[in-house]
N, C-alpha and C positions, 0 to 999 in steps of 0.2 A: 366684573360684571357676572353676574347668574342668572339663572334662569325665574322665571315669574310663578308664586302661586297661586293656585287658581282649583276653583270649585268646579265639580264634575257632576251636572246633576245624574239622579235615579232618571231612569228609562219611563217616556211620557207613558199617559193610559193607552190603554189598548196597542202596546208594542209588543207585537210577537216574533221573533226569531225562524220561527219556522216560517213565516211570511214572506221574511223576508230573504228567507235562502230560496223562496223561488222566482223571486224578484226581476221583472222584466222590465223596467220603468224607463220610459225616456228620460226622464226628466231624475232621477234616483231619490230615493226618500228622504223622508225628511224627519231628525231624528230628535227635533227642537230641542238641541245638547250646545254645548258649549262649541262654539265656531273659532276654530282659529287658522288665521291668514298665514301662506307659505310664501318665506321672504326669500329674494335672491339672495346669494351668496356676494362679496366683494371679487370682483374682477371674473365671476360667471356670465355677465350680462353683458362685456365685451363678445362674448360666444356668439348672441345673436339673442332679440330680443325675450326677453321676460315673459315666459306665461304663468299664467298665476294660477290658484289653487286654494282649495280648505279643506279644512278636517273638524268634521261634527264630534264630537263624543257622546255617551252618555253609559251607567252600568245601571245593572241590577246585582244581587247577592252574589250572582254565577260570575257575569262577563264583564269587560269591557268593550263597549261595541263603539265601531269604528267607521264612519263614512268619510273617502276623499272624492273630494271631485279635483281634477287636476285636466287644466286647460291645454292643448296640443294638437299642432297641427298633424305630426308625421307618427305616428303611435305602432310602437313596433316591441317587441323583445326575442331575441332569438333561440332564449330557451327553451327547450321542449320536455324539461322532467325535473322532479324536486330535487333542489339543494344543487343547480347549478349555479355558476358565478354571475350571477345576474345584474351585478351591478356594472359589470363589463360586455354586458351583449344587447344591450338594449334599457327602453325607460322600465324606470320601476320606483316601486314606494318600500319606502325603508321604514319599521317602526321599531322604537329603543323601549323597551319596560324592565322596570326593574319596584321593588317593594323600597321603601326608602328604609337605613341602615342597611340592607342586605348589599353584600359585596358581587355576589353574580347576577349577570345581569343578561337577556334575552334580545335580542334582532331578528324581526321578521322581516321577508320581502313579500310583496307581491307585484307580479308582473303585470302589465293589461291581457294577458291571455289567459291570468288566473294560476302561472308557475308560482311557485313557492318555491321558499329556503328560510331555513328557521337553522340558529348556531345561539349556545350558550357561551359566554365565556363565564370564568371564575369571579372575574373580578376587574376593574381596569386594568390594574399592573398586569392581569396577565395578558391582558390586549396588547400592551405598548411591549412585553417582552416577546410576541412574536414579531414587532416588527425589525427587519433587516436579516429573520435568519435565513440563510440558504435554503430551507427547506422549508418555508415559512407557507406552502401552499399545502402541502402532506399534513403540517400541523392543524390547520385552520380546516382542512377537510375534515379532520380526527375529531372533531368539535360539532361538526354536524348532526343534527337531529333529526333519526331517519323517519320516524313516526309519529304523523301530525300533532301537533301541541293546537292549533288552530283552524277553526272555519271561513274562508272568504268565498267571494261573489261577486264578480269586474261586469263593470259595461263600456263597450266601446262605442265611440261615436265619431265613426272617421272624418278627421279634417280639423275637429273640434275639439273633444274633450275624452276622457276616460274616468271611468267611477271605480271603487274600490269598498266592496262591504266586508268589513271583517267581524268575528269576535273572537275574545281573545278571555279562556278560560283562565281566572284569577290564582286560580291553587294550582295549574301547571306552571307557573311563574312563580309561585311566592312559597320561598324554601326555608325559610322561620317567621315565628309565629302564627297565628290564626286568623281566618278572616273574620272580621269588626267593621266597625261603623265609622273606627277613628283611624284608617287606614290613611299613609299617605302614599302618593306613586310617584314613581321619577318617568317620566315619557319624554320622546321628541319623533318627529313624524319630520323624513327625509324623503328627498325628491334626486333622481338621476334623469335627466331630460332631454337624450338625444333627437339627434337628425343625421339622416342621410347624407351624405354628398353626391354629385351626377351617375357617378360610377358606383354607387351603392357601397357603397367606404363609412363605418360608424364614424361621425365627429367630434370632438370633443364634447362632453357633456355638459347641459348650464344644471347646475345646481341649487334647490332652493330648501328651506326648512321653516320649521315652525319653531326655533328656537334660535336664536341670536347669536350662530358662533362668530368667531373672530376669523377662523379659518376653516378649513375645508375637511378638518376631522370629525365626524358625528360624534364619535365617541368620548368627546370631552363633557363628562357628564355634567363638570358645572352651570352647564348654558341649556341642560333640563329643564324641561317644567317643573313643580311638584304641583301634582294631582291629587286636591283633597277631594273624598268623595262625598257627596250630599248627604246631612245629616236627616233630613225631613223625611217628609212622604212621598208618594208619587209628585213628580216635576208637572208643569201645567204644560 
């Protein structure tokens, strides 16, 4: 199994970025991009039931711009500063990019409080060779990227849902060749979906994605999208 390809239009008319970084929206924009549905994981959904989710895309020359709307009753993260371990203190949205042939590849988070953690790695092998070593949290700290590669913009709506506006500068990710029109992208848009317990105890987390793994590793890039970007003109 891999992952699906799929067209990415250009950014509709009249989309401004700086609009939308001041963004107050109940309801969050609408970025008439390609929508794709965040699936649960296999044996996540024992956890407790399934809240679902999307993610809008669409670029222009610069970005990748990014809307999640993700459904939740209990919306919490406990970090309070960049490039903490976020996938262990609370919900948060994971994004994978990478340029397709390029071997390193980028993970952002965003929290609903709007923390971030941004980490490159090399390459997959060098993902899979940090795991099991002893000091396997010193290294992955050492990987950390301390000075924003990215802009986001979260809205919460307690009880219900949380939104997620990013973008995501094309040339701070893409470490050979040039940006073109016949670009392809490797993405996946991951989901960590706690709750509380009585005594305010993190629970195990349900897990969801926009990409079809087998198992509960993000990082198996086969089960990626590839992201062609729109050849035409402005999207309608």
């Amino acid at each position: 199994m891999s992952g699906h390809d799929m067209i990415c239009p250009r950014v509709s008319e009249g989309f401004d970025w700086a609009e939308i970084r001041a963004w107050e929206s109940e309801l969050g924009p609408d970025l008439k991009g390609l929508r794709l549905p965040f699936l649960p994981f296999k044996g996540s959904a024992e956890l407790g039931a399934f809240r679902g989710g999307e993610i809008q895309l669409c670029h222009d020359e610069r970005c990748l711009y990014v809307w999640a709307h993700l459904l939740d009753e209990d919306i919490f993260n406990l970090a309070t500063r960049r490039n903490e371990r976020t996938w262990e203190s609370g919900d948060v949205l994971e994004l994978f990019l990478k340029r397709e042939n390029q071997e390193a590849y980028y993970e952002f988070h965003v929290t609903p409080e709007n923390q971030t953690m941004q980490v490159r790695f090399d390459s997959a092998a060098h993902f899979r060779s940090l795991q099991g070593q002893p000091n396997q949290r010193e290294l992955f700290a050492a990987l950390l990227i301390g000075e924003p590669l990215f802009e986001s913009r979260t809205c919460i709506r307690p009880g219900q849902s949380w939104d997620v506006m990013a973008a995501l500068p094309l040339l701070s990710v893409m470490e050979v060749g040039e940006l073109g029109r016949d670009l392809i992208w490797q993405v996946s848009f991951c989901r960590y979906d706690y709750s509380r317990g009585e005594d305010g105890c993190l629970l195990s987390p349900r897990l969801s994605s926009t990409s079809k793994y087998l198992s509960g590793n993000f990082h198996e890039q086969c089960f990626w999208s590839r992201l062609h970007f729109h050849l035409g003109g402005i999207a309608s």
